[in-house]
C-alpha positions in Angstrom: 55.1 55.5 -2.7 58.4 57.4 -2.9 58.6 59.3 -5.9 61.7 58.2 -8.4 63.3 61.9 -8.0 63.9 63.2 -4.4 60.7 66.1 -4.4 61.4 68.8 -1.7 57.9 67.4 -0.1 59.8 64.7 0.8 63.1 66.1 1.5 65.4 67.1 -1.1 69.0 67.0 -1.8 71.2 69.8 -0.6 74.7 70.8 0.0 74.3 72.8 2.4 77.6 73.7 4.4 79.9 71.8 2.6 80.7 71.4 -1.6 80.5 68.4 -3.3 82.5 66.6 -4.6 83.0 66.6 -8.3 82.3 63.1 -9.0 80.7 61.3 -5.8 80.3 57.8 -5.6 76.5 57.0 -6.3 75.5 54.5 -3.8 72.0 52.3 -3.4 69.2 53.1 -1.2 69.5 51.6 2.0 73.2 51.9 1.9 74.8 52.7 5.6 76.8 55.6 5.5 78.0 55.7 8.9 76.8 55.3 12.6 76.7 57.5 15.5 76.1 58.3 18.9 73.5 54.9 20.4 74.8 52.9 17.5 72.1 54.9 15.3 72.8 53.9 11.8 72.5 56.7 9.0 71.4 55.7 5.8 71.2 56.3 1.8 67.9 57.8 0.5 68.3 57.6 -3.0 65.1 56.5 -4.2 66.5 57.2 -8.2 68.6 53.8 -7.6 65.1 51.8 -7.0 63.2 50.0 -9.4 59.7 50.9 -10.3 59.0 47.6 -8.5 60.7 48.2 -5.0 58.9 51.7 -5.1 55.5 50.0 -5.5 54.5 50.1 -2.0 54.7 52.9 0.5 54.3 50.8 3.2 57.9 49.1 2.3 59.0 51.8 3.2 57.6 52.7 6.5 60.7 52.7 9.0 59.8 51.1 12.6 62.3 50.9 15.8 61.3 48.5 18.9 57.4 48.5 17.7 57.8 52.5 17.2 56.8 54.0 13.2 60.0 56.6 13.3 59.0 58.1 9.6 59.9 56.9 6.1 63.5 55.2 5.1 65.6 57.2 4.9 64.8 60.8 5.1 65.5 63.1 7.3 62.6 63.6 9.7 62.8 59.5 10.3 66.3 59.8 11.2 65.8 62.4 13.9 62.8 60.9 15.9 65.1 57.2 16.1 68.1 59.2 16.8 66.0 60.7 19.8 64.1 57.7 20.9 67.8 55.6 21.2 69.6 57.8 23.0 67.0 60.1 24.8 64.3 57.6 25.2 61.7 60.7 23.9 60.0 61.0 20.4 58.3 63.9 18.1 55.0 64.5 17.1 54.1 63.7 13.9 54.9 66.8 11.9 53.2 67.7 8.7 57.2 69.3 7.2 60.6 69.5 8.6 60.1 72.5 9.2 57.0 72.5 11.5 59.0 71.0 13.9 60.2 74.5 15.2 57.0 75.0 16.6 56.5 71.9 19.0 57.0 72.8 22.4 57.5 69.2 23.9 58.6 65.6 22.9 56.8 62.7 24.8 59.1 60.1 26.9 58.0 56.8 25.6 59.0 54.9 29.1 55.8 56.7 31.0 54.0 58.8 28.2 55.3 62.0 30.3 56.0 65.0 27.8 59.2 67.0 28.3 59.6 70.7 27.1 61.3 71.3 23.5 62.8 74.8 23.1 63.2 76.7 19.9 66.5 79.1 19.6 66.7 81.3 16.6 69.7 81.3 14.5 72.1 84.1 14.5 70.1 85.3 17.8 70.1 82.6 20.3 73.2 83.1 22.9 72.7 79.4 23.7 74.6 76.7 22.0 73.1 73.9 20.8 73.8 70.6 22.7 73.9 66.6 22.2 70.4 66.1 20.2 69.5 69.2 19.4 68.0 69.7 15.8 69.0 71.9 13.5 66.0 73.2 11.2 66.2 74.3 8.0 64.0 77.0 6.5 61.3 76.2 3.7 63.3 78.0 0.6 66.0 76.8 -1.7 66.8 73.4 -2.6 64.6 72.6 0.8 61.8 74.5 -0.6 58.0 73.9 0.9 59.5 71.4 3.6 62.6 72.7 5.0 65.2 70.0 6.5 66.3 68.7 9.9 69.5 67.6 10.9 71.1 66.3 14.6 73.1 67.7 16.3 76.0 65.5 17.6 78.6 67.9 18.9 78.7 71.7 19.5 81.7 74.3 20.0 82.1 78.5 19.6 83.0 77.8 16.0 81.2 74.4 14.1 78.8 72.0 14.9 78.7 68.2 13.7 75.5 67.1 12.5 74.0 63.5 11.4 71.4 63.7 8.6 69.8 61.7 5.8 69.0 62.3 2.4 71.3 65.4 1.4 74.6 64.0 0.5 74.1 60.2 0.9 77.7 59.6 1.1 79.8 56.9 3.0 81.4 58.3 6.1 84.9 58.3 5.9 86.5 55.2 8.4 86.2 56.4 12.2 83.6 59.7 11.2 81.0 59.5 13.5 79.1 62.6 11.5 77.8 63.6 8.6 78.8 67.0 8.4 80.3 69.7 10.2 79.0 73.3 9.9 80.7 76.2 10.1 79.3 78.5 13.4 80.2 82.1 14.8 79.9 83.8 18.3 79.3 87.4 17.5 81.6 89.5 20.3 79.1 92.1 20.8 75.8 90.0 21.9 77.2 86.7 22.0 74.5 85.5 18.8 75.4 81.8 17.3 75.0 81.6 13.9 75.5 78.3 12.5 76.3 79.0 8.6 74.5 77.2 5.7 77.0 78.1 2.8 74.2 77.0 0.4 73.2 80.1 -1.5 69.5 79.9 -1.5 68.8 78.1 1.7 69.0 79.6 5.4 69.0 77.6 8.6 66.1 78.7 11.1 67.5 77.7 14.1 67.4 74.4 17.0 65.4 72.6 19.6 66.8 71.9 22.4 65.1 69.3 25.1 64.8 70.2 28.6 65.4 66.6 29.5 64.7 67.6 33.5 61.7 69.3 33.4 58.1 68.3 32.8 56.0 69.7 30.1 52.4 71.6 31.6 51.3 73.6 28.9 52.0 76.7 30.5 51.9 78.9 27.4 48.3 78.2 26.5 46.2 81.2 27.2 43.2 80.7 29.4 40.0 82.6 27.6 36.6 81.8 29.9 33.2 82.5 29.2 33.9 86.0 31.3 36.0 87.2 28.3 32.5 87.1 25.8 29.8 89.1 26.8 25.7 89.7 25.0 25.0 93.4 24.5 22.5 94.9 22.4 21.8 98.1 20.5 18.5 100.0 19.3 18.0 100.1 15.4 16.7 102.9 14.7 13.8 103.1 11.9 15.9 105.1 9.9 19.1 102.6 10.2 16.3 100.2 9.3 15.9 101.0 6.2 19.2 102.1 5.6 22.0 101.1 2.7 24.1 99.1 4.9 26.4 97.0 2.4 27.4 98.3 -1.2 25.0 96.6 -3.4 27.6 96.8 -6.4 29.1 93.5 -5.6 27.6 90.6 -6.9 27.8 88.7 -3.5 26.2 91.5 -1.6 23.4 91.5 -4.0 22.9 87.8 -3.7 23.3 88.1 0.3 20.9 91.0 0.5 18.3 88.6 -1.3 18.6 86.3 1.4 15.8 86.2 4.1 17.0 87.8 7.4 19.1 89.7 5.7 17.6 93.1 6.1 17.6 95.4 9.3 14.8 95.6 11.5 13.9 98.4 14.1 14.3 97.2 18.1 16.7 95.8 19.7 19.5 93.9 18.0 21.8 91.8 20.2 25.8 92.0 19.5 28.5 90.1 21.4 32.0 91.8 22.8 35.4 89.3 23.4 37.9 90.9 25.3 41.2 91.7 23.8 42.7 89.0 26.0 40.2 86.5 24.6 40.6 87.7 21.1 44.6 86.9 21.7 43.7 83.3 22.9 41.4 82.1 20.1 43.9 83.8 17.8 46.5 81.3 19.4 44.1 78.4 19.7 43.3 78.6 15.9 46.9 78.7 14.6 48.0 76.1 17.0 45.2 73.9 16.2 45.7 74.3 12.8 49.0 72.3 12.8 47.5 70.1 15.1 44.9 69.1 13.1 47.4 68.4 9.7 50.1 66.5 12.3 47.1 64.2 13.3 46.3 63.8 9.4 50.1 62.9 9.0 49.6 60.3 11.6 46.4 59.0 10.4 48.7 58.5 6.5 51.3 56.6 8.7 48.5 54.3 10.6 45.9 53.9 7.9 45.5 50.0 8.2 44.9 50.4 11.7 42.8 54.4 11.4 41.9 54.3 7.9 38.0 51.9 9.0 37.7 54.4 11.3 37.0 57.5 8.6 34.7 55.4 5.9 36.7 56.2 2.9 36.6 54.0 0.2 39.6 51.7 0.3 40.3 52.9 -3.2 40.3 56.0 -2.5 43.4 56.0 0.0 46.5 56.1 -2.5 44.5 59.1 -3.8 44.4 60.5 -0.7 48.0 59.9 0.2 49.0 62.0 -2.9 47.1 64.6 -2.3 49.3 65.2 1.0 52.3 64.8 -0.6 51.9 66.8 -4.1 49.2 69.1 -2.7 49.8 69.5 0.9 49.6 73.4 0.8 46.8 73.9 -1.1 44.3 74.5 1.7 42.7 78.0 1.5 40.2 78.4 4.5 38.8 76.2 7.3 37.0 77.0 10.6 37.0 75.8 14.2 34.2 75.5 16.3 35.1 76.6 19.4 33.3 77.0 23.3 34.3 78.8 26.4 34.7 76.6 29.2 36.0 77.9 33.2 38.8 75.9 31.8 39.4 78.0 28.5 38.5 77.1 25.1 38.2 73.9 23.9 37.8 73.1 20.6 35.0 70.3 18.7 35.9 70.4 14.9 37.8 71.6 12.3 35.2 72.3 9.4 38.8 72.3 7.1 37.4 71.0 3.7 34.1 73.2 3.2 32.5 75.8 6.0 29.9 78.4 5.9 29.8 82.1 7.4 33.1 83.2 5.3 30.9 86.4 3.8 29.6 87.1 7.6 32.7 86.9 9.5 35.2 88.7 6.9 32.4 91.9 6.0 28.9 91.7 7.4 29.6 91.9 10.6 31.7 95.0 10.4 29.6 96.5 8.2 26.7 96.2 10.8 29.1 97.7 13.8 30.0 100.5 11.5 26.4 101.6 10.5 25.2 100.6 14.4 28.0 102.4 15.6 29.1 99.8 17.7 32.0 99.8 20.4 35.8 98.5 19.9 37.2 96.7 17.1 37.1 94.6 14.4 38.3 90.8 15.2 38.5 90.1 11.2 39.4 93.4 9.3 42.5 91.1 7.7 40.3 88.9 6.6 39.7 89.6 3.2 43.6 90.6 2.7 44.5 87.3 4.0 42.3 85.5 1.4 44.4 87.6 -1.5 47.6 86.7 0.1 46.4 83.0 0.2 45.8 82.7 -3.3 48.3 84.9 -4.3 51.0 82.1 -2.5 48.6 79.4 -4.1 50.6 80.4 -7.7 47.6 79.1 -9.8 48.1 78.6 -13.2 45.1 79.3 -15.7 41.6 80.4 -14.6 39.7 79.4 -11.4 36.6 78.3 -11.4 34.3 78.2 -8.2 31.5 75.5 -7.6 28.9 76.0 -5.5 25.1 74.6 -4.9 22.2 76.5 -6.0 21.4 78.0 -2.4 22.1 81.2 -1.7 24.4 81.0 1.2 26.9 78.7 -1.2 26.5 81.4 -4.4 27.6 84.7 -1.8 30.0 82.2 -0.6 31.4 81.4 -3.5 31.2 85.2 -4.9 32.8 86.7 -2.3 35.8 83.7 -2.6 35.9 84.5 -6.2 36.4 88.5 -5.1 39.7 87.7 -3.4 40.5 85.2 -6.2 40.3 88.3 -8.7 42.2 90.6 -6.2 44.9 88.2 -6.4 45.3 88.6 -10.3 43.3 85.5 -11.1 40.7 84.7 -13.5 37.3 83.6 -12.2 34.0 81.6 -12.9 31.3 80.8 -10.5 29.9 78.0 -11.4 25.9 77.0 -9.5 25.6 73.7 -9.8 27.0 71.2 -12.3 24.3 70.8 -15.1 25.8 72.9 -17.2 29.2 71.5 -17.2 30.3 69.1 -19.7 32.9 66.9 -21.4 35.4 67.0 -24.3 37.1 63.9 -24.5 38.8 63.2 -21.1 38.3 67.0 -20.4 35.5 68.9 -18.5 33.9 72.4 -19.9 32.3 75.1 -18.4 28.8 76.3 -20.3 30.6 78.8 -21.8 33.4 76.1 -23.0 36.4 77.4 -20.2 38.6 74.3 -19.8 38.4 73.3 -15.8 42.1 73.2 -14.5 41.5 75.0 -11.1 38.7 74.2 -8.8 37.6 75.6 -5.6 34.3 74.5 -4.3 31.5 74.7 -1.9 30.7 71.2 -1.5 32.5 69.2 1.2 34.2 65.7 -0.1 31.8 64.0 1.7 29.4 64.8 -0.7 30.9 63.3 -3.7 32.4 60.4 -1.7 28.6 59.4 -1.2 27.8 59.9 -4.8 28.7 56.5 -5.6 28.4 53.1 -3.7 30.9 51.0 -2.4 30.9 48.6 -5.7 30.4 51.7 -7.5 33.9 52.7 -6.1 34.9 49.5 -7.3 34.3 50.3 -11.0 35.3 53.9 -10.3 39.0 53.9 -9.8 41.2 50.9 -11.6 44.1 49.5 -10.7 44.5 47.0 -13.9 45.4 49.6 -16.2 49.3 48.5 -16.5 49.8 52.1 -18.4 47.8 53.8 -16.2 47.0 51.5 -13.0 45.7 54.9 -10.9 44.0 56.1 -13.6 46.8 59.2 -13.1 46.9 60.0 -16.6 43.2 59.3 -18.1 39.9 59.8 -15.5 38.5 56.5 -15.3 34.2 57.2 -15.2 31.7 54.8 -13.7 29.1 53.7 -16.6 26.4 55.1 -16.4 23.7 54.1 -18.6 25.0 56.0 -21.2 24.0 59.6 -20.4 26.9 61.9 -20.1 25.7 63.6 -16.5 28.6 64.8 -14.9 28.7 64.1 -11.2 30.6 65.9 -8.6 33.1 63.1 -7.5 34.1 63.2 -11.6 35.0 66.8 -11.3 36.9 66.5 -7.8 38.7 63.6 -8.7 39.9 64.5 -12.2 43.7 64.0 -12.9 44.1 67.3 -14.8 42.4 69.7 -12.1 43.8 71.2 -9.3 41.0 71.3 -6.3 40.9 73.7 -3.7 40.4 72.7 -0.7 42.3 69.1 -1.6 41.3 65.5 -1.1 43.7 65.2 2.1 41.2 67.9 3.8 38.6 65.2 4.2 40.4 63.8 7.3 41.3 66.4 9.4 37.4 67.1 8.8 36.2 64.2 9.7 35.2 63.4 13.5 37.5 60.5 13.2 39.9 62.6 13.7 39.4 63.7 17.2 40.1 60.0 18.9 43.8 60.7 17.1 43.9 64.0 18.2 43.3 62.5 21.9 46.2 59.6 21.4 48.5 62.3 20.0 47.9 64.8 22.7 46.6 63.3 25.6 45.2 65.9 28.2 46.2 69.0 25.7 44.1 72.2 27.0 42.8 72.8 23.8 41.4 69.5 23.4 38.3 67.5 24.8 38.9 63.5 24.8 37.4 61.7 22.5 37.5 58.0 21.5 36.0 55.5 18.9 34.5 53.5 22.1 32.2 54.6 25.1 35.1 54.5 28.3 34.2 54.8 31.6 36.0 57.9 31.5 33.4 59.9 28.8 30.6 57.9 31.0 31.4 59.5 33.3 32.0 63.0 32.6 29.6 63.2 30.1 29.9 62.8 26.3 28.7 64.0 22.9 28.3 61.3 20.2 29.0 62.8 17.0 28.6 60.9 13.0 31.9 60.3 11.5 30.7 62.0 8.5 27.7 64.6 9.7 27.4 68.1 9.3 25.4 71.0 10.0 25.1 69.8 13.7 23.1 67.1 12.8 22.6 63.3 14.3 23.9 64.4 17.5 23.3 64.0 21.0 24.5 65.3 24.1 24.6 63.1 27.5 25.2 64.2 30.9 26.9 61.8 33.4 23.7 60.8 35.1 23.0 59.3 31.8 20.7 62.0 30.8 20.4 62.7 27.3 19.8 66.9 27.2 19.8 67.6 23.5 19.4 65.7 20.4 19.2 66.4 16.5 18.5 64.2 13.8 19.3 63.9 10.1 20.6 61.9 7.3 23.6 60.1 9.3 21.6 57.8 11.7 23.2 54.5 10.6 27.1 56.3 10.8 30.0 55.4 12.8 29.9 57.1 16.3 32.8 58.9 17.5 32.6 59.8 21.6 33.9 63.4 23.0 34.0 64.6 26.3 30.8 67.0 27.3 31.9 70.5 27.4 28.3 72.5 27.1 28.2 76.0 25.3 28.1 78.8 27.2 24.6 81.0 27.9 23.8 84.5 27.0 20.1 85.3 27.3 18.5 82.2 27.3 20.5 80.7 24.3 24.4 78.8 23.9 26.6 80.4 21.9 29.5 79.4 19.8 32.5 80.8 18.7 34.0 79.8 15.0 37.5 80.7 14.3 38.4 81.0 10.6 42.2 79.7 9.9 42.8 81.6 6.1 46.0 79.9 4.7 46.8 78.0 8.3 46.5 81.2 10.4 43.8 83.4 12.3 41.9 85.5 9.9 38.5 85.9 11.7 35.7 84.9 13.7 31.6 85.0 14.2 29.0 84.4 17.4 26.7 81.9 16.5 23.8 81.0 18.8 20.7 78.3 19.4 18.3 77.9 21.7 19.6 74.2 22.2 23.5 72.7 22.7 23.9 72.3 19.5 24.2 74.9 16.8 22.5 74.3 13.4 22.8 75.5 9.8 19.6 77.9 10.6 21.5 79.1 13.6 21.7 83.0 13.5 25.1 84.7 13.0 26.0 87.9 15.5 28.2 90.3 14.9 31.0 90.4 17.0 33.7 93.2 18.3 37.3 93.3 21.0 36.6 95.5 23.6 39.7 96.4 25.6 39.3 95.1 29.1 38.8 98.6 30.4 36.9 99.5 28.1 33.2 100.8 29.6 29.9 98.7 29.3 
């Protein structure tokens, strides 16, 4: 629901480009201010002038134009994309914050489903002057801080713009004012730069899209990266590399990765893959792109739940929990990896692993520490790795210690270890944490063993995990909503019984009022394969992309399709089908009776007799790395082995 004060995750009050006035007329929500170009009414979004009981529910508030959800009344964002759609005809993506909107490169046309290029123009650098429908973006700082703002452009000239906005000033228009504002705006003489000025002190206005109503969008600026751009090499180990010190054994998650089997050098030949610089420069794009993809497709699935929400098999309890974990905690997410092929057709994409992943410790240090002591050719594709990690938390501003939670298996401890390394770099205090028996509770709070109050957690296990913890009426009992203090047990963590024992689960740890959980509760939809059929309907035909749907269409039939468990992991439960009908690979595991999702076939590429797989690490939303991993099958496993990796310019030699 809308909070009672106006957050900045949902689009705070500024006064940007004009003062206010010393005593303004305080007016309800839902007020019209004024109306503009298309008969497009603007509207007060004071949510402070709402009762606790018109606030109650969210989907109240959901605002919908000829059968078309244009955002929440009345902020900003929701005004733009019905400003477009009534006097363009063309709407937005979904978009995580105002401020991501700077990054789309097309709108759709709603008449035909046709997308239509969107261009960005910087402020104080663009020679182009906004026109009719532009947007005007505001950047993330200030009173707009985390979201940024979006306004629209009504009218342009050399020296001020007009603009039509909601929820910054919610002020009636004064009789026969058709806009909101108008900004300030310079030519500079020398280059001809427009600046449009934001007189606010601590805010700044990024620039505008401007939509090339007459041309058709193609996805031109995709790069194309083939299975031509990878290539299988090897190198001799020599008997005295062998036995070699290859990693410093000082740090604990060396010592526990050095432990593990396979993790010693053996004499012979070692395989090693190359991507060429021009490939390492598309999956760098793919992964940062995707990234916003995926969290604009989660923003969609919030907006559609009724209709979506079946789809993911979250407990229907579990949804307002969900909900406010994207809104309070929407920039919490630390790490996340795509799992990428190479097609003729470039990379396409089948998952975002974006709430728990494995080889973190492989791509961001073993596998450079292996090219180093081989002597391997060209360069790192992950060296920023670890760096980006510190930034990440560092940005996170975590208050009070951290601890990590992890399973007793190995490859979760070095995991977690090497997490809790960057964690420490970035000035915080850390405890791993290998399994949960030794946690415990005083009063409604949870203890470490060595009695550390838990107020920041980041963990190994996915969601999933706890979510299956309890049973649907278990869920039931879990979360109450009679409390009339307390109703989403916000305050005080409402525990299943449980026979009386005091066993801590995860799903009591992860779903705790008072702890802050890295990667948050919102994570378990974009990493869910629900997610893909949205990603399709969002969109359709994108390069990246491989259609998928909830059903079996005639389409998938026949090109060929995977079917994929809702909730599996680990490549397990799946099976790939050829258009003949054929089934070609299978696997099998613990999701058997789960909800199928349907993708389009796109088969890994070979090298030597086995498919390989590239995974892209997004650290903090953008490219920090990536890793080789291969399988005799199509489909890679948690036993599949991990190979090291290196760019190699395009003329560089063999």
């Amino acid at each position: 629901m809308p909070r009672v004060m106006r957050p900045h995750d949902e689009l705070a009050v500024s006064n940007c480009g004009m003062e206010l006035p010393a005593a303004p007329l305080v007016v309800p929500f839902g007020t019209l201010l004024g109306i503009t170009d298309g008969g497009v009414h603007v509207y007060c979004c004071d949510y402070t002038t709402l009762t606790d009981d018109a606030r109650a529910n969210r989907d109240d508030f959901k605002s919908v134009f000829n059968g078309i959800t244009t955002g929440y009344k009345w902020q900003c964002v929701e005004l733009g994309r019905r400003y477009l759609l009534v006097n363009f005809g063309v709407v937005f993506d979904n978009i995580a914050m105002a401020y991501d909107i700077f990054r789309l490169k097309n709108v759709r046309r709603v008449q035909d489903d046709q997308l239509v290029p969107m261009h960005s123009n910087v402020n104080g650098e663009a020679t182009e002057l906004p026109v009719k429908g532009s947007l005007l973006i505001w950047n993330p700082v200030g009173e707009f801080e985390r979201t940024g703002h979006i306004a629209v452009i009504v009218h342009a000239e050399n020296d001020y713009v007009d603009i039509v906005e909601q929820n910054v000033e919610d002020e009636v228009w004064p009789a026969g004012q058709t806009y909101s504002r108008r900004l300030k705006a310079t030519v500079d003489e020398d280059s001809g730069a427009y600046t449009i000025v934001c007189t606010y002190a601590d805010s700044s206005i990024l620039g505008w899209m401007t939509i090339d109503m007459e041309t058709e969008y193609n996805y031109e600026d995709v790069m194309l990266a083939t299975p031509s751009d990878l290539s299988r090499r090897e190198v001799t180990v020599s008997a005295a590399a062998a036995v070699a010190s290859w990693l410093d054994p000082s740090a604990p998650y060396v010592q526990t990765f050095l432990a593990t089997p396979g993790a010693a050098l053996a004499p012979g030949a070692s395989p090693y893959f190359t991507l060429t610089s021009h490939g390492q420069t598309a999956l760098e794009y793919a992964t940062d792109h995707l990234h916003h993809m995926f969290l604009d497709a989660t923003d969609y699935v919030l907006h559609h739940e009724k209709e979506l929400g079946p789809h993911f098999r979250i407990p229907q309890k579990l949804w307002p929990r969900i909900r406010r974990s994207w809104f309070r905690r929407k920039p919490d997410c630390v790490a996340g990896r795509f799992d990428f092929t190479l097609t003729q057709d470039g990379l396409k994409v089948y998952e975002y692993n974006a709430d728990s992943a494995s080889c973190l410790l492989e791509c961001g240090l073993t596998q450079d520490a292996l090219a180093s002591v081989l002597g391997l050719p060209g360069h790192s594709n992950s060296a920023k790795l670890f760096t980006k990690l510190v930034d990440t938390w560092t940005a996170r501003r975590v208050i009070g210690p951290l601890h990590l939670l992890c399973d007793d298996e190995p490859e979760e401890i070095y995991h977690a270890q090497y997490m809790a390394a960057a964690a420490t770099a970035a000035g915080l205090e850390t405890h791993v944490v290998v399994g949960l028996g030794g946690l415990q509770r005083s009063g409604h709070d949870i203890l470490d063993a060595s009695g550390n109050l838990l107020t920041n957690v980041w963990k190994t296990w996915a969601w999933r995990t706890a979510l299956n913890e309890l049973s649907d009426d278990e869920w039931a009992g879990y979360l109450f909503e009679d409390d009339a203090v307390d109703p989403k047990a916000l305050t005080t963590p409402k525990y299943r019984e449980r026979a009386g024992t005091t066993t801590i689960l995860l799903v009591d740890v992860l779903l705790h009022p008072a702890i802050r959980i890295f990667e948050p509760l919102w994570t378990v939809l974009p990493s869910s394969k629900a997610i893909l059929p949205v990603l399709t309907k969002l969109y359709p035909k994108h390069p990246l992309l491989l259609a998928s749907s909830f059903t079996l269409t005639p389409e998938l039939q026949a090109s060929g399709y995977v079917i994929k468990p809702v909730t599996g992991r680990a490549g397990a439960n799946i099976s790939v089908v050829d258009a003949n009908g054929t089934v070609l690979s299978q696997s099998h595991g613990r999701w058997t009776d789960d909800s199928p999702v349907y993708q389009e076939i796109a088969l890994l590429p070979q090298y030597a007799g086995e498919y390989v797989q590239l995974g892209a690490w997004a650290i903090g939303g953008v490219y920090g790395g990536a890793v080789v991993r291969a399988d005799p099958t199509n489909i890679i496993r948690f036993e599949s082995p991990i190979y090291p990796m290196r760019v190699l310019d395009e003329t560089a030699s063999a």
